[in-house]
C-alpha positions in Angstrom: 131.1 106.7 128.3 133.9 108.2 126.6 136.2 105.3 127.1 133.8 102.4 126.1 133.3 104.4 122.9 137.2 104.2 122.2 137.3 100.7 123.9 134.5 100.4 120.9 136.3 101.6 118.4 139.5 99.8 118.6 137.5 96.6 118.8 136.0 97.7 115.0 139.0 98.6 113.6 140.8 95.2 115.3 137.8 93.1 113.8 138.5 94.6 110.3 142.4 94.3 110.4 141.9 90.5 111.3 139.8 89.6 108.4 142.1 87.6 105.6 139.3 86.4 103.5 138.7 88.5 100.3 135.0 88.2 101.2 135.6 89.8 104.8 132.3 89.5 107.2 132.0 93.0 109.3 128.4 93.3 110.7 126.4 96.9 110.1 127.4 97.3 114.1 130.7 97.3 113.0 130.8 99.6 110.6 128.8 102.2 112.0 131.0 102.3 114.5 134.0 102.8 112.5 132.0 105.5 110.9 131.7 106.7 114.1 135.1 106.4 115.2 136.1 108.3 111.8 133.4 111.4 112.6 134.8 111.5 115.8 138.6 112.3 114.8 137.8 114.5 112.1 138.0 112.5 109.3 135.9 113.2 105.8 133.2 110.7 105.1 131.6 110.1 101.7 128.2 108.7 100.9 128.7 105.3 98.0 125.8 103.8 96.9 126.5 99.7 96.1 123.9 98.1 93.3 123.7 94.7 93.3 123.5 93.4 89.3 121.4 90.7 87.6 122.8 88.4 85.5 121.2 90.9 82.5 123.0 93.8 84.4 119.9 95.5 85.4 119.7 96.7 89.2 118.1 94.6 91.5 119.0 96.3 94.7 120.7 98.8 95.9 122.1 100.5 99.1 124.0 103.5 100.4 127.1 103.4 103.1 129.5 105.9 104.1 132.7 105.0 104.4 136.1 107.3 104.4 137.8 106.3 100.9 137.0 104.3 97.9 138.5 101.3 99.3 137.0 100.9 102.3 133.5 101.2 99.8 134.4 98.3 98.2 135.6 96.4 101.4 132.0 97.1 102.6 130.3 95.6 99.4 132.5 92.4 99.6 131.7 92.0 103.4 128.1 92.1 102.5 128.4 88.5 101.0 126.2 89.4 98.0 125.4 86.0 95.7 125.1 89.0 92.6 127.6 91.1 90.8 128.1 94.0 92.6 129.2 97.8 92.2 130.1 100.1 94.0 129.4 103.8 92.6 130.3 107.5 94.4 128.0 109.9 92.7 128.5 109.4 88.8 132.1 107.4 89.2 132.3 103.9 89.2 134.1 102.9 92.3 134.6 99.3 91.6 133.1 95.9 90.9 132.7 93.1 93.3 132.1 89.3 91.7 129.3 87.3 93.3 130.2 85.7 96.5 130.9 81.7 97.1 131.1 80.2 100.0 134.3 78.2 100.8 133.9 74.5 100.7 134.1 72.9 104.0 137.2 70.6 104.6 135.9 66.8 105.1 136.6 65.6 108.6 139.3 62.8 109.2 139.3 60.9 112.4 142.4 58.8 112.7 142.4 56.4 110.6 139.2 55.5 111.0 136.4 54.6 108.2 
């Protein structure tokens, strides 16, 4: 058991190093384990809360991860994919702010020359 759990979480923090996009997908699964992984080695966890912002800047939604430093907070918010402006808060400190996401446009297809 103790060796799929490290098998586990090298394959979380492998999945996180590959991910070049600025909008980075890592499923819940993912990170829990990493938060895991973290608890595991000792590491200090903090509790963010991420707000997702109308376009009046009210809250519209909100949710809480934990995650080991302020960057990994906002790497969580931007893997979310949220379509709203979103921040990224520890306690009474603003963390950072996340713009909405866009999907990239899909390449058109070529097939050899033909039309």
């Amino acid at each position: 058991m103790l060796r799929l759990r490290a098998k586990l979480c090298s394959a979380a923090k492998l999945l996180r190093k590959r991910s070049a996009s600025p909008y980075p997908t890592v499923s819940s699964k993912a990170q829990a384990l990493l938060v895991a992984c973290k608890q595991r080695r000792g590491a200090f966890v903090k509790t963010y809360r991420i707000y997702s912002l109308d376009s009046r800047g009210r809250i519209v939604g909100d949710r809480e991860i934990d995650a080991e430093n302020d960057e990994e907070a906002v790497f969580a918010a931007r893997s979310l994919q949220r379509t709203l402006v979103t921040e990224v808060w520890s306690r009474d400190r603003r963390v950072g702010r996340v713009p909405p996401y866009t999907a990239p446009e899909k390449a058109p297809i070529h097939l050899g020359g033909l039309k």
